[in-house]
C-alpha positions as CSV (number, residue, x, y, z in Angstrom):
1,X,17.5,2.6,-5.2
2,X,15.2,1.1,-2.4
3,X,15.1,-2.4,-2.1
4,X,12.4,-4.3,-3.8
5,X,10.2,-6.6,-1.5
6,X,10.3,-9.9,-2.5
7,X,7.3,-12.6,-1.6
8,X,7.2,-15.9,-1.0
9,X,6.5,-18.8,-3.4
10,X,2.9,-19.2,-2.3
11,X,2.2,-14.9,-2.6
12,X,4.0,-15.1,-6.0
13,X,1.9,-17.7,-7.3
14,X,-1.4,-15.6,-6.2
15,X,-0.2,-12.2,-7.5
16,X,-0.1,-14.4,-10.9
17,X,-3.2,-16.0,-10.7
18,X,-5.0,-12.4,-9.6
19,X,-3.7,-10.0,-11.7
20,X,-5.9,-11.9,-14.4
21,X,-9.0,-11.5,-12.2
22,X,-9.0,-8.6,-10.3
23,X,-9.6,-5.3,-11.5
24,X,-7.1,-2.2,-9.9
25,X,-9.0,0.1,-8.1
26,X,-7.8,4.3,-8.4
27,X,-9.6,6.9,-6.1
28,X,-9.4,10.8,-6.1
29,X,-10.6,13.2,-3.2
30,X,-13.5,14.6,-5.4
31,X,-14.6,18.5,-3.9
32,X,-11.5,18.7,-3.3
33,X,-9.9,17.9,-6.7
34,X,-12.7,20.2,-7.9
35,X,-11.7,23.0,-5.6
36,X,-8.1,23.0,-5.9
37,X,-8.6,23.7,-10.0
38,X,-11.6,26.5,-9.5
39,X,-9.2,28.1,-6.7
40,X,-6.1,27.9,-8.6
41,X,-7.6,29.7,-12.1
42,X,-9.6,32.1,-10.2
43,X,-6.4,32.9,-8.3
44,X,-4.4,33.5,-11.4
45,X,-7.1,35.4,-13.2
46,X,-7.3,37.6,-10.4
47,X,-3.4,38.3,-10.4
48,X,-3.5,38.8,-14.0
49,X,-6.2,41.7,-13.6
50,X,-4.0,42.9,-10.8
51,X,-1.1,43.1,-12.6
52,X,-2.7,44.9,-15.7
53,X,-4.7,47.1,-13.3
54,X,-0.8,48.2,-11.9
55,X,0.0,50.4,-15.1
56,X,-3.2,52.5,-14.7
57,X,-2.6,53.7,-10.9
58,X,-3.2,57.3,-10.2
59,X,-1.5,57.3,-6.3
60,X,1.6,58.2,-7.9
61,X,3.3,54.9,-7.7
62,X,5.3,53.9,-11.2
63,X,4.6,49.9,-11.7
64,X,7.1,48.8,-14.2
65,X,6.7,45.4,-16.4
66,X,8.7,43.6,-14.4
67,X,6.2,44.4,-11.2
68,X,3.4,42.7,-13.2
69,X,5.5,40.0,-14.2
70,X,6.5,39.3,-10.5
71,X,2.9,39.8,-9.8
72,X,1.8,36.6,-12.4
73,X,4.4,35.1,-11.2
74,X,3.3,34.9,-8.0
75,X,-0.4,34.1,-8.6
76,X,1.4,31.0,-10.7
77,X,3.2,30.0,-7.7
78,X,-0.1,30.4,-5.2
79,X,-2.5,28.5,-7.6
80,X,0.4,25.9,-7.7
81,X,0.4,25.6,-4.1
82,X,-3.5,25.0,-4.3
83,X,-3.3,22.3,-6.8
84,X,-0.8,20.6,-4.5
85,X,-4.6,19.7,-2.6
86,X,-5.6,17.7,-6.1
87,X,-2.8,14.8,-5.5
88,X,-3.6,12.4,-3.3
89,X,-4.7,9.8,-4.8
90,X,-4.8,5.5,-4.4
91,X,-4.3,2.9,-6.7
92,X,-5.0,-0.5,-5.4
93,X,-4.9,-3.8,-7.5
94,X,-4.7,-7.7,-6.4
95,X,-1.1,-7.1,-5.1
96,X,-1.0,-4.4,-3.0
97,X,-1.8,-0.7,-2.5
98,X,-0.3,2.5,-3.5
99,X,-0.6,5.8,-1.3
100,X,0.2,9.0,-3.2
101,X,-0.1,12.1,-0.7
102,X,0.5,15.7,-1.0
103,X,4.4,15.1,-1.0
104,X,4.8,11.6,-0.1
105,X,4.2,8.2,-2.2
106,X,4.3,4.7,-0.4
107,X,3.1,1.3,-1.5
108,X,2.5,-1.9,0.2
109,X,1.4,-5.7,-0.1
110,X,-2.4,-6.7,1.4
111,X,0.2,-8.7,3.6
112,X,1.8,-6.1,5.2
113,X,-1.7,-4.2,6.0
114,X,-3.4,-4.6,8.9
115,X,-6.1,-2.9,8.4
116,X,-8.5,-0.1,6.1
117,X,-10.3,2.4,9.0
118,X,-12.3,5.5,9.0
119,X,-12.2,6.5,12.0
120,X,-15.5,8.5,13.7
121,X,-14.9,12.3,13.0
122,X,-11.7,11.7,11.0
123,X,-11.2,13.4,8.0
124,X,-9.7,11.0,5.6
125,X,-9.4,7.6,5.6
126,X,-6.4,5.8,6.9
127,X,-3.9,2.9,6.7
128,X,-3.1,0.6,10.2
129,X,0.1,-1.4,9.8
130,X,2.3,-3.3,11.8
131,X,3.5,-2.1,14.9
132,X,0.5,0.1,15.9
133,X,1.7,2.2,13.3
134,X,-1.0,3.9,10.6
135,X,-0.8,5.9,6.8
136,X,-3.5,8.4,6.0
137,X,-4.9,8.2,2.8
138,X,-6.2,11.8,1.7
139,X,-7.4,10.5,-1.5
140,X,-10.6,9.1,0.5
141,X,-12.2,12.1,2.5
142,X,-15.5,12.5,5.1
143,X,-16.4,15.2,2.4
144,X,-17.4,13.2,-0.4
145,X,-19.9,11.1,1.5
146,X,-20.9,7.9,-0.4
147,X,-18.2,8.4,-3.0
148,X,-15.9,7.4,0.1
149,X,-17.7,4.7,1.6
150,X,-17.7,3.0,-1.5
151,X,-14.2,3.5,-1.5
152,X,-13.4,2.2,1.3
153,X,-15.4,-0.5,0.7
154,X,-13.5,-1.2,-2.4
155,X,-10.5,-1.3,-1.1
156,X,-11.2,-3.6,2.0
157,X,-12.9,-5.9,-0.2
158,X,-9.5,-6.2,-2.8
159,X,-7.4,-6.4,1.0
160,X,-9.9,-9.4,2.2
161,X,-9.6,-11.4,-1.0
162,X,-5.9,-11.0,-1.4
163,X,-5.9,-12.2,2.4
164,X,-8.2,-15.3,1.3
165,X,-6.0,-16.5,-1.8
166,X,-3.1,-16.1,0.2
167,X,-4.4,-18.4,3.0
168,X,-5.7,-20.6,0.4
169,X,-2.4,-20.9,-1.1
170,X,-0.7,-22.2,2.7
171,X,-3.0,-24.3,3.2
172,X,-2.3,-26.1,-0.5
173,X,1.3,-25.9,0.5
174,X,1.0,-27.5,4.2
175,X,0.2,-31.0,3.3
176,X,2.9,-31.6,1.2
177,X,5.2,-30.0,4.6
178,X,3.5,-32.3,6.6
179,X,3.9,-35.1,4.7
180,X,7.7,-34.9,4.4
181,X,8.3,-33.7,7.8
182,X,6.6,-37.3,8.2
183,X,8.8,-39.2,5.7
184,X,12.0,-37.8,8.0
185,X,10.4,-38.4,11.5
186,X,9.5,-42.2,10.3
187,X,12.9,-42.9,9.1
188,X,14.8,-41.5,12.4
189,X,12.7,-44.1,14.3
190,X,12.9,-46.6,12.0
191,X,16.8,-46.5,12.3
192,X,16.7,-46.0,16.2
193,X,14.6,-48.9,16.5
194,X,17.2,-51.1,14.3
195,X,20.2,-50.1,16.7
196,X,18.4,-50.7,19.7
197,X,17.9,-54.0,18.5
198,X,21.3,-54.8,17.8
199,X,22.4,-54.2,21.4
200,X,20.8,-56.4,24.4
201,X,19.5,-55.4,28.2
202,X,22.8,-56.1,29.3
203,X,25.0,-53.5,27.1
204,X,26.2,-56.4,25.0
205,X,25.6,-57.0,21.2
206,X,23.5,-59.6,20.1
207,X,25.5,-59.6,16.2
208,X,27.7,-63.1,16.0
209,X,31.5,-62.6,16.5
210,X,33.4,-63.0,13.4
211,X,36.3,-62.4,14.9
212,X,39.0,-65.6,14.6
C-alpha cells in the first residue's frame, strides 16, 4: 500500500471546514467520450457482419465457426482499445485533485500544485508541480472549446480558494507562535538580567557571605 499523505493541523482543519462548502468538480473529454463509443460499436458491428459474411465465400476458402469467433473476438478487443480514449477523467473537490488517464490514476493536495495551464497549441490541459515537473490532464481537451475553458476555470478557482483558506488558517495560527516565542525570549532575559546583577564590575558577588 502507498503511503497516505498526511497534512498539517492548519490543512486538516480547512479540508473539514470545506468539504461542507465546496462542491467536487468531475470533467470528461466530451467528442472524445462520444467518439470512442460510436467507433467502438461500429467497429464491432462491422466484425460481426464480417464474420457472418465468412460462411458464404465463394473463393474457395472454408471459414469454420471458430474463424468467426476469432473474428468477434477481435472486433471486441479493437473497440476495447478505442474505449480506452473515454477514461480520462478529473475529479476535483476542496481537498485536492484526482487525475485519471488512459492507464494512469494520480491525486494530489491544492498544496502540492503549482499550477493549472493550457498551454497555446497544446492539446489537453496540464498539471505544473514542484520541481519544474508537470501531469497532463486528458480529461480537459482544445477540442471541446468552451466546455474546457470552463473547466479549467473550475478547477483553478477550487485550487485558488483552497490556497486562500489555507493561508487564512497560518495566519490564525501565527499569533499565537509569536506570542509564545515571546513568553520564552522575555523570560531568558529576565533571568540573564537577575545573574548579571548578582555579580559586580569587578568579577566579585555582591550576595552577603554567610559563611562563619
Amino acid at each position: 500500500m502507498s503511503p497516505q499523505r498526511v497534512g498539517t493541523p492548519e490543512e486538516d482543519t480547512v479540508s473539514a471546514v470545506a468539504r461542507q462548502s465546496t462542491p467536487s468538480i468531475t470533467l470528461r473529454p466530451r467528442r472524445v467520450l462520444r467518439l470512442a463509443w460510436i467507433g467502438s460499436v461500429l467497429v464491432v458491428a462491422l466484425f460481426v457482419a464480417i464474420a457472418i459474411v465468412l460462411r458464404n465465400t465463394d473463393t474457395g476458402v472454408y471459414f469454420r465457426f471458430a474463424d468467426q469467433v476469432s473474428m468477434v473476438l477481435l472486433g471486441l478487443l479493437i473497440a476495447a482499445g478505442l474505449l480506452l480514449l473515454a477514461r480520462p477523467r478529473v475529479r476535483a473537490d476542496a481537498e485536492g485533485i484526482e487525475v485519471r488517464n488512459i492507464l494512469q490514476t494520480r491525486r494530489f493536495g491544492w498544496g502540492e500544485i503549482v499550477g493549472i495551464a493550457f498551454p497555446d497549441g497544446a492539446s489537453w490541459a496540464r498539471l505544473d508541480l514542484p520541481d519544474d515537473e508537470y501531469l497532463p490532464v486528458l480529461a480537459v481537451q482544445a477540442v471541446d472549446r468552451m466546455y474546457a475553458v470552463e473547466g479549467i476555470r473550475e478547477l483553478r478557482a477550487l485550487r485558488n480558494a483552497a490556497h486562500a483558506r489555507l493561508a487564512a488558517a497560518r495566519q490564525e495560527a501565527a499569533p499565537d507562535e509569536a506570542v509564545s516565542d515571546e513568553a520564552v525570549t522575555g523570560k531568558a532575559v529576565t533571568d540573564e538580567a537577575v545573574t548579571d546583577e548578582a555579580v559586580t564590575d569587578d568579577g566579585t558577588s555582591t550576595e552577603p557571605d554567610t559563611r562563619g
